[in-house]
C-alpha positions as CSV (number, residue, x, y, z in Angstrom):
1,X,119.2,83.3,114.6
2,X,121.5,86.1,115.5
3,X,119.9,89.6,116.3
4,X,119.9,93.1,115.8
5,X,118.2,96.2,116.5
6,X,116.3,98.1,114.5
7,X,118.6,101.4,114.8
8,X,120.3,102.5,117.7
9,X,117.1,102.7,119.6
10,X,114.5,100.3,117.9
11,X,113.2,97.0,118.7
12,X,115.3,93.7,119.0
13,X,115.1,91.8,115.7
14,X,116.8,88.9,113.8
15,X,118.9,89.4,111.4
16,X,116.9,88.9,108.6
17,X,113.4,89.4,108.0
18,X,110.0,88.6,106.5
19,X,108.9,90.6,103.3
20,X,105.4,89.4,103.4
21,X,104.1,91.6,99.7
22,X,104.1,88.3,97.4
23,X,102.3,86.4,99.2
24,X,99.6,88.8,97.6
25,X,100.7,91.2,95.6
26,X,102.5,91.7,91.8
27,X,104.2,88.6,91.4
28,X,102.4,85.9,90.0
29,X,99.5,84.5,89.1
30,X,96.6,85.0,91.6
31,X,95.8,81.3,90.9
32,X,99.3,80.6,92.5
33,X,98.8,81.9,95.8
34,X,97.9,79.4,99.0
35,X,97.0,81.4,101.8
36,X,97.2,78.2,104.3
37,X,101.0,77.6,103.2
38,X,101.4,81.6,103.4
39,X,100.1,81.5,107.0
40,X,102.5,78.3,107.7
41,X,105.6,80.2,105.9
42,X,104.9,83.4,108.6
43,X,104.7,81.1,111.7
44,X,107.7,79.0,110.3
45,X,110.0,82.1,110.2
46,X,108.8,83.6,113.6
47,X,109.6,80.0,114.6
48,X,113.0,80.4,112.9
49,X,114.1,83.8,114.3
50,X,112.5,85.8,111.9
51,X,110.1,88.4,113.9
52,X,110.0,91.6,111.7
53,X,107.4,91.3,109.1
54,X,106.9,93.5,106.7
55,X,103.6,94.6,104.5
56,X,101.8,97.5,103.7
57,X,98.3,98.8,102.9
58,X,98.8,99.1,99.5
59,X,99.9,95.6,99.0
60,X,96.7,93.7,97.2
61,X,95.4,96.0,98.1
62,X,95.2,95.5,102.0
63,X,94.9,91.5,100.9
64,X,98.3,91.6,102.5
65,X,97.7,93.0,105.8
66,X,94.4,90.8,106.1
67,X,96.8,88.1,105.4
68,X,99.5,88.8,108.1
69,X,96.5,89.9,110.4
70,X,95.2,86.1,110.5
71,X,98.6,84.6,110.4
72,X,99.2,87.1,113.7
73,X,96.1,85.9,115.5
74,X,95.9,83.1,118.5
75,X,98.9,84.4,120.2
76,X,101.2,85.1,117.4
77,X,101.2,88.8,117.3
78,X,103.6,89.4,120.4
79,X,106.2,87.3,118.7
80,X,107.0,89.8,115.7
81,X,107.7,92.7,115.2
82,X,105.1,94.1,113.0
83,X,105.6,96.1,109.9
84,X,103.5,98.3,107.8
85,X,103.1,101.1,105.4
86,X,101.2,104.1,104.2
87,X,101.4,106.6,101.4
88,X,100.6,104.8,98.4
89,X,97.3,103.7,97.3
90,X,95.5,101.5,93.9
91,X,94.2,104.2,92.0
92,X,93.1,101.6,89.2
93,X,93.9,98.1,89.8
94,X,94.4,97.4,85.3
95,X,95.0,100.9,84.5
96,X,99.0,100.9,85.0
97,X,101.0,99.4,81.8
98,X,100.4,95.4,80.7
99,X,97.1,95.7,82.9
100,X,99.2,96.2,86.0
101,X,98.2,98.4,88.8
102,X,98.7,101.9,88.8
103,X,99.8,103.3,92.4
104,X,99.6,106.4,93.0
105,X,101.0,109.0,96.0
106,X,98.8,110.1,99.3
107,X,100.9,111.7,101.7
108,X,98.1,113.8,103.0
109,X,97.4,114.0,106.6
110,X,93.9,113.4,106.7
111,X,94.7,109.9,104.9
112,X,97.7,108.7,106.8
113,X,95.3,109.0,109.9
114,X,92.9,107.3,108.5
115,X,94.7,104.9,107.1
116,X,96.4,103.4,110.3
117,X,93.2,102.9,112.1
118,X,92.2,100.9,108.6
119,X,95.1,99.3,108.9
120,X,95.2,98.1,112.5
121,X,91.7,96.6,111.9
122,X,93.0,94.3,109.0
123,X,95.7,93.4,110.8
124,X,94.1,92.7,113.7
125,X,96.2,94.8,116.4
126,X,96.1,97.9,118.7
127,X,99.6,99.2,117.5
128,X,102.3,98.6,115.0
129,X,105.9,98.3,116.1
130,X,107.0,100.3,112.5
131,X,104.8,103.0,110.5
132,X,106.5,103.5,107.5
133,X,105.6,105.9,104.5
134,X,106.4,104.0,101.8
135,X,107.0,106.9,99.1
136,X,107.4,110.6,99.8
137,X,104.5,112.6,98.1
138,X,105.9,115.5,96.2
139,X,102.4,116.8,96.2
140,X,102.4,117.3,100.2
141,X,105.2,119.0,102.3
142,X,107.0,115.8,103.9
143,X,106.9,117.4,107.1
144,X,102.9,117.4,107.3
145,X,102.6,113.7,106.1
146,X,105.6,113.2,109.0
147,X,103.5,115.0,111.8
148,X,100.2,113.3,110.9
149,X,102.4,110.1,111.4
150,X,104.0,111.3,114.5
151,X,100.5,111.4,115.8
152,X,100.5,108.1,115.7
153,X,103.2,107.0,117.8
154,X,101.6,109.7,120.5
155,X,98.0,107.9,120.1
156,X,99.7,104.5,121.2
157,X,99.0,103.5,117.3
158,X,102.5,102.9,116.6
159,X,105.6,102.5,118.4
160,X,108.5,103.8,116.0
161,X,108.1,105.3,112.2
162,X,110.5,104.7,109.1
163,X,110.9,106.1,105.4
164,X,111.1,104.5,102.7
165,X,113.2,105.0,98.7
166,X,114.2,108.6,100.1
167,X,117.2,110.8,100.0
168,X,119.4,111.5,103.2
169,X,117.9,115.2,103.0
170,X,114.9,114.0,103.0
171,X,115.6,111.9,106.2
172,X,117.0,114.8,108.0
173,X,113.6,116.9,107.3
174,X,111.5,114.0,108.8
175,X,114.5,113.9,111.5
176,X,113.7,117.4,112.6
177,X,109.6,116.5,113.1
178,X,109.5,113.2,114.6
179,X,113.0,110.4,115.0
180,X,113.7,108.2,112.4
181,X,114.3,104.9,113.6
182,X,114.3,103.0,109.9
183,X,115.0,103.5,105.6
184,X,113.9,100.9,103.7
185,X,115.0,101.0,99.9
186,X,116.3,98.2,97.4
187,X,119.8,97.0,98.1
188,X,121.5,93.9,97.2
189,X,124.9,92.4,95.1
190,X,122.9,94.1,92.2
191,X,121.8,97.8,93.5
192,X,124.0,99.6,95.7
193,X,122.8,103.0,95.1
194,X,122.3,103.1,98.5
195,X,126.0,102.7,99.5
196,X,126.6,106.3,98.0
197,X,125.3,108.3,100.7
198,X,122.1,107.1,102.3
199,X,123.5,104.1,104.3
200,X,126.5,106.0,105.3
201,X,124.0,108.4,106.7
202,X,121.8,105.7,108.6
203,X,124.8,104.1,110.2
204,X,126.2,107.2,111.8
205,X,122.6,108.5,112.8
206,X,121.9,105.3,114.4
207,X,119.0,104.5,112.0
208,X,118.2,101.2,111.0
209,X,118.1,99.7,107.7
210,X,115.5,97.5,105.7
211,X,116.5,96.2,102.1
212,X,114.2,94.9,99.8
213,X,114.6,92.9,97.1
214,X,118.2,91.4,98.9
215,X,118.4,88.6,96.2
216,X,117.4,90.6,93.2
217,X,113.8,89.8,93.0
218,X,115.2,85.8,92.8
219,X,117.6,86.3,90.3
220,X,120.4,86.7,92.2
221,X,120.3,82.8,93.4
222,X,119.7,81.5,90.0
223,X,116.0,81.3,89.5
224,X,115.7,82.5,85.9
225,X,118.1,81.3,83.0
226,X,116.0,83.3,80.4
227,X,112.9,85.2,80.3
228,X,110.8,82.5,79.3
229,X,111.6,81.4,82.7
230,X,108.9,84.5,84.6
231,X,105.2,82.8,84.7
232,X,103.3,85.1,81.9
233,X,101.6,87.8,84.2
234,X,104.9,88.1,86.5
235,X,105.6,91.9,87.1
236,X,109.6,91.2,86.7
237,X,108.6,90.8,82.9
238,X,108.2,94.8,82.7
239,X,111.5,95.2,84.3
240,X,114.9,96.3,82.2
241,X,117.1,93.9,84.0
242,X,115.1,90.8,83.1
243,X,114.7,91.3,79.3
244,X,116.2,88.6,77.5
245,X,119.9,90.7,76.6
246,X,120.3,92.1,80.3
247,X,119.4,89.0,81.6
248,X,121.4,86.8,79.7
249,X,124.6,89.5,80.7
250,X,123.2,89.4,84.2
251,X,123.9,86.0,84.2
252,X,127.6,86.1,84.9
253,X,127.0,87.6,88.3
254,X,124.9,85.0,89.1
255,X,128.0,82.6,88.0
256,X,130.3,84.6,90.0
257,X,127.5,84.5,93.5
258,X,127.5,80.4,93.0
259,X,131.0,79.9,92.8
260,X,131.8,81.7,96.0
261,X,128.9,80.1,97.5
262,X,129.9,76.7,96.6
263,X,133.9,78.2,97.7
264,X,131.8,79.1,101.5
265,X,129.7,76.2,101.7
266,X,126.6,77.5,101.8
267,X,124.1,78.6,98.8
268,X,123.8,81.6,96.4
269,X,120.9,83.1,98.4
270,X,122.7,82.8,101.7
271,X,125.9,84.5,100.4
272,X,123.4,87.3,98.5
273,X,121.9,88.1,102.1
274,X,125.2,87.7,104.1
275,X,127.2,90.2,102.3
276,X,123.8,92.1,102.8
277,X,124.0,92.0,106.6
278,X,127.9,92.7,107.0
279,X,127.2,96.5,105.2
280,X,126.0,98.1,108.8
281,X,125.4,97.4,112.0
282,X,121.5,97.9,111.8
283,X,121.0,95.9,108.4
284,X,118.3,93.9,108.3
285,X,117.1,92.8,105.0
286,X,113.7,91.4,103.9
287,X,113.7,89.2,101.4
288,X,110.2,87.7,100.4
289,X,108.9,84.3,100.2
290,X,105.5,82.0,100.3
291,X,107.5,78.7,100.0
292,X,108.8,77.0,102.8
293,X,112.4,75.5,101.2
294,X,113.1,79.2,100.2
295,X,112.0,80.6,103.6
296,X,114.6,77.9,105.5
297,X,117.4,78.6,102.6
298,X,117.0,82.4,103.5
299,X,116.7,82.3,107.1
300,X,120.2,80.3,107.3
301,X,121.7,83.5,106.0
302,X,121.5,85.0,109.3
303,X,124.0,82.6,110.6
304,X,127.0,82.7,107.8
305,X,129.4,84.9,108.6
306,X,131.2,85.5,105.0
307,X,135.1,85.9,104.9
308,X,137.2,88.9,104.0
309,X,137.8,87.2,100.8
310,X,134.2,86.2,100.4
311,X,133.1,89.5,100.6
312,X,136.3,91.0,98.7
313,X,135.2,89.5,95.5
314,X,131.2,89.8,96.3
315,X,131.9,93.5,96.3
316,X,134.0,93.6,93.2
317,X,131.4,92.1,91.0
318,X,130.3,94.1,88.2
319,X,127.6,96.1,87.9
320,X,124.0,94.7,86.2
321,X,123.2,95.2,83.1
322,X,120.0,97.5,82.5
323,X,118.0,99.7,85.4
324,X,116.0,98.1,88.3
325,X,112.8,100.0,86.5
């Protein structure tokens, strides 16, 4: 696979990544989840190209990181480029709406420091390549949740520190603590809010990029005809853009992704993620999977190389119908 870096001055990665959360977390049905073909899927894609892998704490929670930590162990750890977050926390794992988790904010100091030490220990690691705090806590000024991570990265504990879903003055208030060297925030064919002013940002600070969700949460490749299509207890049910009217609107940029993938040769997923990698220099999106065909289908992205047509019409296609929440 092609590589990157992350930013200007981060670590070497490919081109795309590993979003590690549904092996897990949210998605399904807890009966649907193998950890042996998890642990496969994460040495596949290191295998592949794919070294940055992402999780967080909050993910299960810490299920995930336990997860990634054994997948890391018996030599596998120095191959990737390890991921993880703080900052949110499971303050009632049924108490959110339909039984779902409700997830709170915890930017204070004395948490983030506890917290990666909890964290290295389920991951099984002395350091992190990327801290990241996953959601700015209005509660707690951002520069003392910054510091607290900076101490990190001075205590050997991590080795760079990103932000995640925040605004470019937010960015430049961290920026003045401790560097940024990564964002992470949804961006695909379907969300572009990012495109406004927060990517323009990261590409002339050097900063490196991380989308999530780069194929829609799977319905950008053509997953899902209808809502009866989401397994019962699936968290996209809850989401505006996957109700039966949205969805069935949606469709037509689904239509629109498969005929220029058929046009290119290559699949819907692979022209979602490479019109996701030619927005910046520093792109690196991290699309999620547990399943081995999806993981190989994904990872091919990082080798197409879409034409100025291609990505002419990808960014002319209309915008979704309903809000990602």
């Amino acid at each position: 696979m092609r590589t990157t870096t992350l930013g200007s001055k981060g670590p070497e990665t490919g081109v795309i990544g590993l979003g590690c959360m549904g092996m897990t977390f949210l998605y399904d049905m807890k009966a649907a989840r193998d950890e042996k073909t998890s642990i496969s899927v994460i040495h596949q894609a290191l295998d592949l190209g794919v070294t940055l892998l992402d999780t967080a704490d909050v993910y299960g929670p810490y299920t995930n990181e336990e997860l990634v930590g054994r997948a890391l162990a018996g030599g596998h750890r120095e191959r990737a480029v390890l991921a993880t977050k703080v900052g949110l926390v499971v303050s009632d794992p049924t108490g959110g709406p339909d039984d779902s988790p409700l997830i709170v904010n915890d930017g204070r100091p004395e948490h983030v420091r506890r917290s990666i030490d909890e964290s290295l220990r389920r991951l099984g690691t002395d350091h992190v390549d990327l801290y990241q705090l996953h959601r700015v806590d209005p509660q707690v000024p951002l520069e003392e949740t910054w510091g607290a991570m900076a101490e990190a990265v001075a205590a050997g504990k991590a080795r760079y520190l990103g932000l995640s879903e925040v605004t470019v003055e937010q960015i430049k208030r961290a920026q003045a603590v401790h560097p940024v060297t990564s964002v992470q925030s949804e961006f695909s064919l379907w969300t572009r809010d990012v495109q406004d002013e927060v990517l323009p940002y990261c590409e002339e600070q050097g900063i490196g990029f991380l989308p999530f969700s780069p194929l829609g949460r799977g319905f950008l490749v053509g997953r899902f005809s209808s809502f009866d299509d989401l397994p019962e207890d699936d968290r996209r049910r809850r989401l505006p853009r996957f109700q039966q009217d949205a969805l069935r609107a949606n469709l037509a940029i689904v239509g629109r992704v498969r005929e220029i993938a058929e046009r290119a040769g290559v699949t819907p997923a692979q022209v979602a993620l490479a019109w996701v990698v030619a927005q910046g220099r520093y792109v690196v999106p991290i699309p999620g999977t547990k399943t081995p065909k999806y993981l190989v289908d994904n990872t091919g992205a990082g080798d197409v190389e879409l034409s100025a047509a291609d990505l002419a019409d990808l960014d002319a296609l209309p915008a979704p119908t309903g809000s990602r929440y």
